[in-house]
PDB file of N, CA, C and O in Angstrom:
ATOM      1  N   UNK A   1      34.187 -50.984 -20.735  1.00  0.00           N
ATOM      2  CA  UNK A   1      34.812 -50.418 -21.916  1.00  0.00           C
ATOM      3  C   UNK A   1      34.496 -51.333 -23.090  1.00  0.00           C
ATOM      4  O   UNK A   1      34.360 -52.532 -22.850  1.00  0.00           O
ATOM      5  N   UNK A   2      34.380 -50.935 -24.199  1.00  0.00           N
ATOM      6  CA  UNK A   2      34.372 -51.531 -25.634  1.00  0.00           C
ATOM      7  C   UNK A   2      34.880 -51.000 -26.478  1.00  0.00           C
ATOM      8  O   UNK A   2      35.192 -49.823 -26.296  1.00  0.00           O
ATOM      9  N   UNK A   3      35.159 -51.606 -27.689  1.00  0.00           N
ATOM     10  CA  UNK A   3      36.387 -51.295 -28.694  1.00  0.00           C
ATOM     11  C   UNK A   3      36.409 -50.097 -29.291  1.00  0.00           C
ATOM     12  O   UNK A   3      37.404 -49.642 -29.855  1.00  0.00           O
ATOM     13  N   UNK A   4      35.291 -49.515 -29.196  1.00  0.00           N
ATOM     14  CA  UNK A   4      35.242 -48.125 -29.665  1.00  0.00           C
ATOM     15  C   UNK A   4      35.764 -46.950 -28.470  1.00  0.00           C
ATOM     16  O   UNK A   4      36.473 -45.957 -28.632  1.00  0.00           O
ATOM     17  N   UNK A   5      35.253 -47.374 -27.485  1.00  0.00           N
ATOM     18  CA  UNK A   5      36.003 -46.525 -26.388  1.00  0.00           C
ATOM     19  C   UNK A   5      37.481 -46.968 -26.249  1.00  0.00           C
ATOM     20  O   UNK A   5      38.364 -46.233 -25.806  1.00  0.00           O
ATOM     21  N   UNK A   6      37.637 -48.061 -26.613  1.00  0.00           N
ATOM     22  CA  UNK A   6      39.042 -48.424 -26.450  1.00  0.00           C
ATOM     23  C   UNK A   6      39.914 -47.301 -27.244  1.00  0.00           C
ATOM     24  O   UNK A   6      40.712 -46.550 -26.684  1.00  0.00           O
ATOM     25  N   UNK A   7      39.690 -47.306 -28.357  1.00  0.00           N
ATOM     26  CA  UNK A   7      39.974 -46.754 -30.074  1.00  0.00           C
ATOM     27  C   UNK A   7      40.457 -44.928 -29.087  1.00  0.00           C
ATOM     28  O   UNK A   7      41.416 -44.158 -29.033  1.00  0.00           O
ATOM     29  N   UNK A   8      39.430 -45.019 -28.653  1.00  0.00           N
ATOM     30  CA  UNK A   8      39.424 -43.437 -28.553  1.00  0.00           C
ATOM     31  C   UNK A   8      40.414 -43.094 -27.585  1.00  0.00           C
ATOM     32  O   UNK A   8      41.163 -42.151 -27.839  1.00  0.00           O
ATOM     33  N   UNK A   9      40.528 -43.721 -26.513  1.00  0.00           N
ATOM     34  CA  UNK A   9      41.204 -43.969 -25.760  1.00  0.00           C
ATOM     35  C   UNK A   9      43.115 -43.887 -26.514  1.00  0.00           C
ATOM     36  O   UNK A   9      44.117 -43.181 -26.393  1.00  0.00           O
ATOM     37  N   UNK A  10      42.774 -44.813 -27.087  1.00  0.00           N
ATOM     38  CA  UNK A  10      44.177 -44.829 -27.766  1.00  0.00           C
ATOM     39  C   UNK A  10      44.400 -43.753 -28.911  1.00  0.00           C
ATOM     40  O   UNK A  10      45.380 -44.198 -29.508  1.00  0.00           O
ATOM     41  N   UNK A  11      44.118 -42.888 -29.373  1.00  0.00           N
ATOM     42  CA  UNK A  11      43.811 -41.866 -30.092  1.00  0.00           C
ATOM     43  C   UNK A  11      44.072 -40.667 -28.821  1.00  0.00           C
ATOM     44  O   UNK A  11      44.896 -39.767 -28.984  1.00  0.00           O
ATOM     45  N   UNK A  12      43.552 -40.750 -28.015  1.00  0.00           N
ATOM     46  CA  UNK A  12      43.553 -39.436 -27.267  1.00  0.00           C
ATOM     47  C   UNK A  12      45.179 -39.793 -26.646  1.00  0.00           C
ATOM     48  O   UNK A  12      46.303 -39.338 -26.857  1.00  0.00           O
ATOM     49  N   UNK A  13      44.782 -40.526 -26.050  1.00  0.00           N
ATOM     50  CA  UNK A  13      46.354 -40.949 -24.378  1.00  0.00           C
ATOM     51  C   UNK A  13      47.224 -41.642 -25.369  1.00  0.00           C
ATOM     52  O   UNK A  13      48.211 -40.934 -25.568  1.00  0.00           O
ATOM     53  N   UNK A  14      47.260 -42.692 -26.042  1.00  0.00           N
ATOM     54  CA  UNK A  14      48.433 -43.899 -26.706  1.00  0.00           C
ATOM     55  C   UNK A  14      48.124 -44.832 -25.854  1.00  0.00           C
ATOM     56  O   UNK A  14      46.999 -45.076 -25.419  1.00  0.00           O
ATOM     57  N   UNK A  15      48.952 -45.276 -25.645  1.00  0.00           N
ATOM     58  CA  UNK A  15      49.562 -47.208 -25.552  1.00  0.00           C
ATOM     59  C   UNK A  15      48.427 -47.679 -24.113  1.00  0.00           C
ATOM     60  O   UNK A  15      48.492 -46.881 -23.178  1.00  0.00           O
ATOM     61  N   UNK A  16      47.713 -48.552 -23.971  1.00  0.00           N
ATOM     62  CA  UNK A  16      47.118 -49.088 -22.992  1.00  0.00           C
ATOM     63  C   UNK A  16      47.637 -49.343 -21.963  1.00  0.00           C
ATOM     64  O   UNK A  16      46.990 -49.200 -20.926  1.00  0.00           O
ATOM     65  N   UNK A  17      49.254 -49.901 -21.927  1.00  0.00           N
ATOM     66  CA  UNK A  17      50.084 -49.901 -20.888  1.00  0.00           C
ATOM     67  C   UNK A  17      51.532 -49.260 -21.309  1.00  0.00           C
ATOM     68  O   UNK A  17      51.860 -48.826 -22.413  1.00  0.00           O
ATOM     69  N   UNK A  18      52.324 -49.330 -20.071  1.00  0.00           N
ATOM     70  CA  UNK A  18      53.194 -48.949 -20.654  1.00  0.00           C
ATOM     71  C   UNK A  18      54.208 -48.475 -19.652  1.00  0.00           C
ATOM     72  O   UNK A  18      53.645 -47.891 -18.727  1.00  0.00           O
ATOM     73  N   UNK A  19      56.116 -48.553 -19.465  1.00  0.00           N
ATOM     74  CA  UNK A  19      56.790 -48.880 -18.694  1.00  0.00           C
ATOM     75  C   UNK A  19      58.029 -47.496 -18.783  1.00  0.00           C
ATOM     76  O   UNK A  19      58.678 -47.342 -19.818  1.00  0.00           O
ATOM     77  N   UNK A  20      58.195 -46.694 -17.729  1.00  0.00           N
ATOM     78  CA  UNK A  20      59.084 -45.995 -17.153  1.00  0.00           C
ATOM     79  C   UNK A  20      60.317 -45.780 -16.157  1.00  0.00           C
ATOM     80  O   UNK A  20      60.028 -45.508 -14.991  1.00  0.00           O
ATOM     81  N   UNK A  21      61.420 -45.859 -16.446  1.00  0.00           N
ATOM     82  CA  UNK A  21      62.302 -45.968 -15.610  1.00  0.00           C
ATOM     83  C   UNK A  21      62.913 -44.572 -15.081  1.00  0.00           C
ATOM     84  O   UNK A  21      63.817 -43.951 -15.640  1.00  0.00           O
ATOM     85  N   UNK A  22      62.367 -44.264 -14.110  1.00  0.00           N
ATOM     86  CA  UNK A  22      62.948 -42.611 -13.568  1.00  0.00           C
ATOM     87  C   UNK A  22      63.331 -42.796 -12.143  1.00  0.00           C
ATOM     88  O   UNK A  22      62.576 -43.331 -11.331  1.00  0.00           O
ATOM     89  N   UNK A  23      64.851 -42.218 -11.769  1.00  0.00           N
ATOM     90  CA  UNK A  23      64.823 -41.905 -10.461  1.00  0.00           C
ATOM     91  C   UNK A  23      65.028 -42.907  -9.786  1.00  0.00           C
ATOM     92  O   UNK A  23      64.980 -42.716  -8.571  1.00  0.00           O
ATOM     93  N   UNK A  24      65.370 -44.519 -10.323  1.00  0.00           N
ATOM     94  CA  UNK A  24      65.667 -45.506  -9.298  1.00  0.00           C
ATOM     95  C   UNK A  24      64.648 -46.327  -9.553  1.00  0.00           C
ATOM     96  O   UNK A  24      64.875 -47.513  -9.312  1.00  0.00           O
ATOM     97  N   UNK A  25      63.172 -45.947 -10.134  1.00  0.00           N
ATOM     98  CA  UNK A  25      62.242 -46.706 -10.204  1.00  0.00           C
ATOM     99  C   UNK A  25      61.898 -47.001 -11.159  1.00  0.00           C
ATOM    100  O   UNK A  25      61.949 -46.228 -12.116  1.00  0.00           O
ATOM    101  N   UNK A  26      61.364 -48.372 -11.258  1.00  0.00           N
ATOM    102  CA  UNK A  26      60.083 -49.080 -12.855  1.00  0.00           C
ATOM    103  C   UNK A  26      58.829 -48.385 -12.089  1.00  0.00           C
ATOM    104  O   UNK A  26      58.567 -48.348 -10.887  1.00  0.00           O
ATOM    105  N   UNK A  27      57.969 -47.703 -13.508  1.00  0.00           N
ATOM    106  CA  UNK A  27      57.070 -47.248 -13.199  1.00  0.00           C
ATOM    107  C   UNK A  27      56.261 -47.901 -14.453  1.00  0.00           C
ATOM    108  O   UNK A  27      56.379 -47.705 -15.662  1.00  0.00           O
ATOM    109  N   UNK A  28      55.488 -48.659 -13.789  1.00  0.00           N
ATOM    110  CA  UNK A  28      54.246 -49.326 -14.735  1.00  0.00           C
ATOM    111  C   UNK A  28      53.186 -48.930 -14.683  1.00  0.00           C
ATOM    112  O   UNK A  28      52.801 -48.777 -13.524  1.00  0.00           O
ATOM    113  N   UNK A  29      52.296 -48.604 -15.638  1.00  0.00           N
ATOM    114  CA  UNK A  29      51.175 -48.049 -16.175  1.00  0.00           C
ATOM    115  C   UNK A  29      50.310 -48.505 -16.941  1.00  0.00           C
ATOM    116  O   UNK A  29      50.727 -48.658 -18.089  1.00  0.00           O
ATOM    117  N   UNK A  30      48.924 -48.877 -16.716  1.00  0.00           N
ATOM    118  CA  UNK A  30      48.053 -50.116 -17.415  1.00  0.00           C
ATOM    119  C   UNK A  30      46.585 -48.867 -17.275  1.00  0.00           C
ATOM    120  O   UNK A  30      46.381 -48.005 -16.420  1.00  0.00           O
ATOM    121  N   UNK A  31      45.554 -49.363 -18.842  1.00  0.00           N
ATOM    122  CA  UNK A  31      44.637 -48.844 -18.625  1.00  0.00           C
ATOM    123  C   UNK A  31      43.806 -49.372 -17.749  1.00  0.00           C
ATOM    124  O   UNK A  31      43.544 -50.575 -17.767  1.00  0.00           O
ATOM    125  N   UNK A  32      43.122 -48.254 -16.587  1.00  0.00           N
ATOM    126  CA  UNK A  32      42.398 -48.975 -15.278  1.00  0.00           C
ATOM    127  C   UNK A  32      40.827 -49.345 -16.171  1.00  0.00           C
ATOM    128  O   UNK A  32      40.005 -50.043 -15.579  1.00  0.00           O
ATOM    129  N   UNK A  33      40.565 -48.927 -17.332  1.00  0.00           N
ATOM    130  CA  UNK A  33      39.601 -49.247 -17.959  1.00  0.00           C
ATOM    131  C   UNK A  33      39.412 -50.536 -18.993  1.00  0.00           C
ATOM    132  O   UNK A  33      38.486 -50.838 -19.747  1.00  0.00           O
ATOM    133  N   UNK A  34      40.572 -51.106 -18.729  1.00  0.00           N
ATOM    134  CA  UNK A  34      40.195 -52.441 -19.331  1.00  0.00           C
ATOM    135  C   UNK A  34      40.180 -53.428 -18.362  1.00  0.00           C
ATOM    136  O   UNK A  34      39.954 -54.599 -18.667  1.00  0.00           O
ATOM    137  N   UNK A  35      40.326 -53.195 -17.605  1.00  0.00           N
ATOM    138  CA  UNK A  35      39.819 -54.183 -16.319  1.00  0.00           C
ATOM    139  C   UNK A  35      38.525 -54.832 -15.825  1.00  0.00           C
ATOM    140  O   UNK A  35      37.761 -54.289 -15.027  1.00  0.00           O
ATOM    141  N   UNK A  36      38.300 -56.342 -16.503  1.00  0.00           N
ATOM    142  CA  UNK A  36      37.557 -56.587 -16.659  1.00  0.00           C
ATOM    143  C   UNK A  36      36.412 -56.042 -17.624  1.00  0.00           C
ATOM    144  O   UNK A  36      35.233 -55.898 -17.302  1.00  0.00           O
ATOM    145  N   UNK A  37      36.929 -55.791 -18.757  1.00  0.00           N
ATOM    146  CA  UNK A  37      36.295 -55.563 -19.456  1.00  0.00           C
ATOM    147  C   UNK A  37      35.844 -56.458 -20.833  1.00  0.00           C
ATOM    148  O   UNK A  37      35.105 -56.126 -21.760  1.00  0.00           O
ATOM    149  N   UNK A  38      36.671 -57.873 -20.566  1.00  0.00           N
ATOM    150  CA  UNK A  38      36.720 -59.083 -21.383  1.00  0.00           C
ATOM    151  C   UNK A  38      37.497 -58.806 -22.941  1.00  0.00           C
ATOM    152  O   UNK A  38      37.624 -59.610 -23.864  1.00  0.00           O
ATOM    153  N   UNK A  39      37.793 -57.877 -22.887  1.00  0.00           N
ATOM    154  CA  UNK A  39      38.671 -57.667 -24.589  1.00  0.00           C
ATOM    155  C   UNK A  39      39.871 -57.861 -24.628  1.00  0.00           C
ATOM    156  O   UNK A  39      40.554 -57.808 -23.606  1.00  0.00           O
ATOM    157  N   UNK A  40      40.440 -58.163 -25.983  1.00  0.00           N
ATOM    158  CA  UNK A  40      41.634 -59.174 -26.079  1.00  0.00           C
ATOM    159  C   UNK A  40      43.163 -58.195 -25.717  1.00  0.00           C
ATOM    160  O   UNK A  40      44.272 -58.532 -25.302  1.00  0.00           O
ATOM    161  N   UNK A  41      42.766 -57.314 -25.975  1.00  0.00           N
ATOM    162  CA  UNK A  41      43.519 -56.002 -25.163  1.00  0.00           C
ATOM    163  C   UNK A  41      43.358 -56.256 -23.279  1.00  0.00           C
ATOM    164  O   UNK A  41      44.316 -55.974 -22.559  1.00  0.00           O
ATOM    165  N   UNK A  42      42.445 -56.639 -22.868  1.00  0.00           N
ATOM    166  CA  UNK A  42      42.684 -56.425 -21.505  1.00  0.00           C
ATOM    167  C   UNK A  42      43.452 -58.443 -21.221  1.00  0.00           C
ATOM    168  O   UNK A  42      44.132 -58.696 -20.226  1.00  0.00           O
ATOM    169  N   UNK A  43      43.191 -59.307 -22.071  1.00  0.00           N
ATOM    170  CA  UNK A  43      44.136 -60.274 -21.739  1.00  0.00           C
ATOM    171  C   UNK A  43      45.764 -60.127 -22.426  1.00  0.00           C
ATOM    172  O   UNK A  43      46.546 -61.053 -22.214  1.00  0.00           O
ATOM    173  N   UNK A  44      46.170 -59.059 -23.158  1.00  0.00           N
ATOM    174  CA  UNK A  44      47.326 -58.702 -23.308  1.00  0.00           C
ATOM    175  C   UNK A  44      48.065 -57.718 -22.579  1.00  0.00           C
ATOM    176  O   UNK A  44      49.284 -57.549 -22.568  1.00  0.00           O
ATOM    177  N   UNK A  45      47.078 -57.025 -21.909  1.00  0.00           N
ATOM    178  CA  UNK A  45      47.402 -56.112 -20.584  1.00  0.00           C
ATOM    179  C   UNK A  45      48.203 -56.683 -19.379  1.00  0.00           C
ATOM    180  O   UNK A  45      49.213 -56.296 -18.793  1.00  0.00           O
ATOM    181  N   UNK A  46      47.116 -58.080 -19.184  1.00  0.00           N
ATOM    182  CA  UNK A  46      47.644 -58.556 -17.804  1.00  0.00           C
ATOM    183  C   UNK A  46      48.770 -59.819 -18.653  1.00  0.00           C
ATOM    184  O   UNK A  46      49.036 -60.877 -18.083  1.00  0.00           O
ATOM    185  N   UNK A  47      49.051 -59.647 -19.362  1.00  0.00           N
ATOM    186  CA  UNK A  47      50.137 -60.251 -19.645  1.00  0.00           C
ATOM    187  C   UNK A  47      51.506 -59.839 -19.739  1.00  0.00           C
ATOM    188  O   UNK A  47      52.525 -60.443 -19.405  1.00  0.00           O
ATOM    189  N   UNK A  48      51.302 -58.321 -20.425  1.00  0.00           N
ATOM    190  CA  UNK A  48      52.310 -57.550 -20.185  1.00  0.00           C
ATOM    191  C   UNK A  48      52.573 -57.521 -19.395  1.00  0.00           C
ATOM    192  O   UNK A  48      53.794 -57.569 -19.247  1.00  0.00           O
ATOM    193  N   UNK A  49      51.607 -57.407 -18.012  1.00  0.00           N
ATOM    194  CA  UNK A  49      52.016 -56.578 -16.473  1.00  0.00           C
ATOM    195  C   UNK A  49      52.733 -57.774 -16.549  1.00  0.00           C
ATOM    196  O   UNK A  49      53.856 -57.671 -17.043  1.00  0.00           O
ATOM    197  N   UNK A  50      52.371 -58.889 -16.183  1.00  0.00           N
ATOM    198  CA  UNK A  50      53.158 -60.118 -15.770  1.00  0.00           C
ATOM    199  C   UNK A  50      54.266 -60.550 -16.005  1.00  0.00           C
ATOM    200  O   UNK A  50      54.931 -61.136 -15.150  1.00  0.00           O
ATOM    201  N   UNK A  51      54.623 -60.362 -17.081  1.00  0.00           N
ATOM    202  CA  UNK A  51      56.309 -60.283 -18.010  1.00  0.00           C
ATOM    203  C   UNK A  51      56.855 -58.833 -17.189  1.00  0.00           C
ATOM    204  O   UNK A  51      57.893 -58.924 -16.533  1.00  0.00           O
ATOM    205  N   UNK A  52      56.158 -57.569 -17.246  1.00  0.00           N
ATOM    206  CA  UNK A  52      57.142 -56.618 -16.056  1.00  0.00           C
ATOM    207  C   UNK A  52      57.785 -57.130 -15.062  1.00  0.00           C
ATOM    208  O   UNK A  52      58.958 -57.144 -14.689  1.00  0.00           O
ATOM    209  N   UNK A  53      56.468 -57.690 -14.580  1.00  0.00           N
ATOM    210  CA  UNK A  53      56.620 -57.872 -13.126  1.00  0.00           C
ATOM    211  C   UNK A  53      57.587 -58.593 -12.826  1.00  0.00           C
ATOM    212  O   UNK A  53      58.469 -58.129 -12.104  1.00  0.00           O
ATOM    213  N   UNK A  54      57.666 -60.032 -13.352  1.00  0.00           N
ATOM    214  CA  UNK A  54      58.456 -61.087 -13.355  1.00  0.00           C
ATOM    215  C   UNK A  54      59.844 -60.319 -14.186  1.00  0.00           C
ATOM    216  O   UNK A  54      60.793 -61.022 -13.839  1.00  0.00           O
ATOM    217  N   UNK A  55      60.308 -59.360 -14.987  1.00  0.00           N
ATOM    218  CA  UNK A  55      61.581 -58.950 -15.202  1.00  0.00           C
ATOM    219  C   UNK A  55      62.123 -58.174 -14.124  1.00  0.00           C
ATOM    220  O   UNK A  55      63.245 -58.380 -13.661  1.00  0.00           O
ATOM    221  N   UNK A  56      61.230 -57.161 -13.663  1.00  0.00           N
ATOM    222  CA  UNK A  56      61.843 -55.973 -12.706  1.00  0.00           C
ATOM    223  C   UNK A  56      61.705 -56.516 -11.005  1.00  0.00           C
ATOM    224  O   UNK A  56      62.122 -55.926 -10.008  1.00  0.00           O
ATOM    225  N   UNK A  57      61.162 -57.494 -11.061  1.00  0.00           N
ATOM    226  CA  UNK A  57      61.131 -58.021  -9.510  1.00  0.00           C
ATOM    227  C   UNK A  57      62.184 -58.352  -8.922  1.00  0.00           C
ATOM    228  O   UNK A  57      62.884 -59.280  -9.328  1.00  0.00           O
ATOM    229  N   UNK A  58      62.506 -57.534  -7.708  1.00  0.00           N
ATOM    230  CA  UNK A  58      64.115 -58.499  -6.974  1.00  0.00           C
ATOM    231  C   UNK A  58      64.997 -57.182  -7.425  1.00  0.00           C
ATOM    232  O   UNK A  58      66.166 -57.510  -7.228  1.00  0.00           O
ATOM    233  N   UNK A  59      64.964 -56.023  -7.872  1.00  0.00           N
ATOM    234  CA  UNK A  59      65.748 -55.373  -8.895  1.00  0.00           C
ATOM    235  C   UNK A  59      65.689 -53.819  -8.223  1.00  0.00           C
ATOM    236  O   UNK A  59      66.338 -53.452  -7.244  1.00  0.00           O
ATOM    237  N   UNK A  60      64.710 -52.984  -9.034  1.00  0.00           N
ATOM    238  CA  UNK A  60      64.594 -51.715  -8.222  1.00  0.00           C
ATOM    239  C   UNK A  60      63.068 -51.686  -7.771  1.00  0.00           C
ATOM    240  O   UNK A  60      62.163 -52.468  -8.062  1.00  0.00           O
ATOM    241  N   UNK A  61      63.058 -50.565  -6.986  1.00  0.00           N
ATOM    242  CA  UNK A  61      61.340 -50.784  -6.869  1.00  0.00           C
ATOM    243  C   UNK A  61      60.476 -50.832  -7.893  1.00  0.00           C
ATOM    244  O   UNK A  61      60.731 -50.646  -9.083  1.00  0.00           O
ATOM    245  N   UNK A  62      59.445 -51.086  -7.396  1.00  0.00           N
ATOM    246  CA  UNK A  62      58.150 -50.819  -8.490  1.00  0.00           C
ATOM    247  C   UNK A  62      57.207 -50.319  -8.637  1.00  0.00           C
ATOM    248  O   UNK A  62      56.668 -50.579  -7.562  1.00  0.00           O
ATOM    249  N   UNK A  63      56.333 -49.599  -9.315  1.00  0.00           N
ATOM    250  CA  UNK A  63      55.270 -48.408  -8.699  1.00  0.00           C
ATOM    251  C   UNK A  63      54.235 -49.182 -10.195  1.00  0.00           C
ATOM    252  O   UNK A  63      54.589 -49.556 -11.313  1.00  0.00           O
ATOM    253  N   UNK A  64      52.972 -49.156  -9.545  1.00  0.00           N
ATOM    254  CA  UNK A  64      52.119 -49.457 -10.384  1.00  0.00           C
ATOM    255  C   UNK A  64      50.876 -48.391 -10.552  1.00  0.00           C
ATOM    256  O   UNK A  64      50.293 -48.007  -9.538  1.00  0.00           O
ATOM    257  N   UNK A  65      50.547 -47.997 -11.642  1.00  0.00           N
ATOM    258  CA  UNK A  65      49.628 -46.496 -11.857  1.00  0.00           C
ATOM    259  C   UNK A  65      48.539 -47.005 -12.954  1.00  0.00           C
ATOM    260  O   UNK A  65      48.743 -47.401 -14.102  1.00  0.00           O
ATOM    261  N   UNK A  66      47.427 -46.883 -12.301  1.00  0.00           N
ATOM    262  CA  UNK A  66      46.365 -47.052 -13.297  1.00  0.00           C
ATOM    263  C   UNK A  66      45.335 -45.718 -13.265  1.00  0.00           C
ATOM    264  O   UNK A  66      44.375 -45.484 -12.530  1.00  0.00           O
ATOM    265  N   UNK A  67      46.029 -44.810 -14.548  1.00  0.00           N
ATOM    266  CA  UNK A  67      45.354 -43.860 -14.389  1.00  0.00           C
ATOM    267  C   UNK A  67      44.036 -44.295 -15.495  1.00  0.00           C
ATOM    268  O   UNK A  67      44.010 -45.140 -16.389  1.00  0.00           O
ATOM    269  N   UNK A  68      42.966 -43.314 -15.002  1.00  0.00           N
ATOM    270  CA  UNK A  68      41.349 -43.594 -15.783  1.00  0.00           C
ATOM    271  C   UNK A  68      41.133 -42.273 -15.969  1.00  0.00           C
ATOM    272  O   UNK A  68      41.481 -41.356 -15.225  1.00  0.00           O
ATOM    273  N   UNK A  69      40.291 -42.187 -17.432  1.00  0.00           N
ATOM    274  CA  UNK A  69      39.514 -41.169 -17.524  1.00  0.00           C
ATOM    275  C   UNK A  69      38.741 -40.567 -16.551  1.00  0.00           C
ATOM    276  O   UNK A  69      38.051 -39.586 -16.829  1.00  0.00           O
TER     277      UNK A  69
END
């Protein structure tokens, strides 16, 4: 991925990641397209996840979804 696909990406879908609570569960959601893709968006990605993770852990379950184009 690159910043222009990023762009579009966020234009079409929204937020790169992003956190749901339904039904008992955290439902976390990260673009599977910035993975490894070296952009400063994909080191704020896995940072986010990491601050989830480390809040909702120990708590209710957790479901992790990386949907892709």
């Amino acid at each position: 991925m690159d910043a222009a696909r990023r762009q579009r990406w966020l234009d079409t879908v929204g937020a790169d990641h992003w956190l749901v609570q339904a039904g008992g569960w955290i439902v976390l959601g990260v673009n599977a397209q910035l993975l490894g893709s070296g952009l400063e968006a994909e080191a704020a990605q896995w940072s986010w996840l990491g601050e989830q993770a480390g809040r909702h852990c120990g708590g209710q379950p957790v479901a992790l979804i990386t949907p892709s184009p």
